[in-house]
C-alpha positions as a printed Julia matrix, in Angstrom:
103×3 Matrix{Float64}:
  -0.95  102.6    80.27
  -3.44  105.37   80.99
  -3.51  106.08   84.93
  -6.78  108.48   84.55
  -9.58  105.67   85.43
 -11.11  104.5    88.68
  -9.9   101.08   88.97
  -6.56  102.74   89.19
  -7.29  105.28   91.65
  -9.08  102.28   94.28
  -5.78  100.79   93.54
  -3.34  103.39   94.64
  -5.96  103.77   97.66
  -4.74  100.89   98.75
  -1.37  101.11   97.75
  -1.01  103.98  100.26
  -2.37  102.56  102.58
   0.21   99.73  102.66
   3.16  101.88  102.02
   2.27  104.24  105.03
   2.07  101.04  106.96
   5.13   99.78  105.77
   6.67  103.18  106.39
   5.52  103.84  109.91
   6.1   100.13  111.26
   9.92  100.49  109.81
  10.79  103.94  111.38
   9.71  102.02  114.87
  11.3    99.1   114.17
  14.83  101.14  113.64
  13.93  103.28  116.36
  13.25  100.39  118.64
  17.01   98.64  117.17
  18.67  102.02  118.03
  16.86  102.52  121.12
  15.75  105.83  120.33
  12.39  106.66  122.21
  11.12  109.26  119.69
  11.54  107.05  116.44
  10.1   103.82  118.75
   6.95  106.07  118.89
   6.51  105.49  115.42
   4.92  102.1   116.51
   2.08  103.55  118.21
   1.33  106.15  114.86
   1.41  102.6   113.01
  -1.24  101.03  115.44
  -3.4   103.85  115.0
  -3.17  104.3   111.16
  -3.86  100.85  111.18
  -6.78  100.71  113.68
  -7.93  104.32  112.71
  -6.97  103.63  109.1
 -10.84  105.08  108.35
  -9.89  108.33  109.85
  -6.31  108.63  109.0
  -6.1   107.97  105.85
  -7.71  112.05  105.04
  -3.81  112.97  105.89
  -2.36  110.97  102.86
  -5.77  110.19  100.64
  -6.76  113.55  100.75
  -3.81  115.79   99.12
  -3.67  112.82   96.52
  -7.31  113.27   95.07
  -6.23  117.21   95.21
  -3.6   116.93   93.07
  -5.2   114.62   91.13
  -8.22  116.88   90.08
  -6.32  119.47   89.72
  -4.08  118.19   87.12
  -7.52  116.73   85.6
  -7.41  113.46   86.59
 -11.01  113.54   87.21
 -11.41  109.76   86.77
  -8.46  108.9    89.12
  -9.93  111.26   91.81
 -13.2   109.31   91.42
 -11.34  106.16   92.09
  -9.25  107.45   95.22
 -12.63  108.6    97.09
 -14.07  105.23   95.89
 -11.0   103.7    97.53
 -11.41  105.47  100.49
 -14.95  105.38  100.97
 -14.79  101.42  100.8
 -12.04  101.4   103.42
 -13.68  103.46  105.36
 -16.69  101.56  105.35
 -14.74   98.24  105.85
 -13.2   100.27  109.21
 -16.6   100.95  110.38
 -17.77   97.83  110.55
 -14.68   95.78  111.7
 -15.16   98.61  114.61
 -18.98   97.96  115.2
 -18.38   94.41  115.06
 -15.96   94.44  117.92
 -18.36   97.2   119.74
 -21.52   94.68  119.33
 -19.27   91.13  120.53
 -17.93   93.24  123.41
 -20.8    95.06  124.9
């Protein structure tokens, strides 16, 4: 299977997006078991990755599409700021939808 095209790279967009997800609601979760404070934190990175996934998602999106072009995966680069750009338009207007109901 050839990985260099842009349906792939929207893919793994989202992909990351559910496995940094995943990853930040299980470190709270333990935390939260174990009662320690500073891993039970992790719950309130997970609510804003999720709520601020628009914003956040530059810390793990970004370094991918670097690597990515420079290894000349020009295609899969396309398809990771695709995959971003659609999420971050889907986080805009879930948030101006809740700014318009509420005001």
């Amino acid at each position: 299977m050839r990985w260099d095209t842009l349906p792939a790279g929207v893919a793994l967009t989202f992909a990351l997006h559910a496995a940094v997800l995943a990853i930040l609601f299980g470190i709270g979760f333990v935390g939260t078991l174990i009662g320690w404070e500073l891993l039970a934190g992790a719950f309130v990175l997970a609510l804003a990755a999720f709520f601020l996934v628009g914003v956040t998602q530059v810390l793990y999106v970004g370094p991918v599409f670097v690597a990515a072009r420079r290894r000349g995966l020009t295609r899969l680069a396309q398809g990771l700021a695709v995959g971003a750009g659609i999420t971050a338009l889907l986080n805009a207007a879930c948030w101006g939808t809740v700014a318009l109901t509420n005001a």
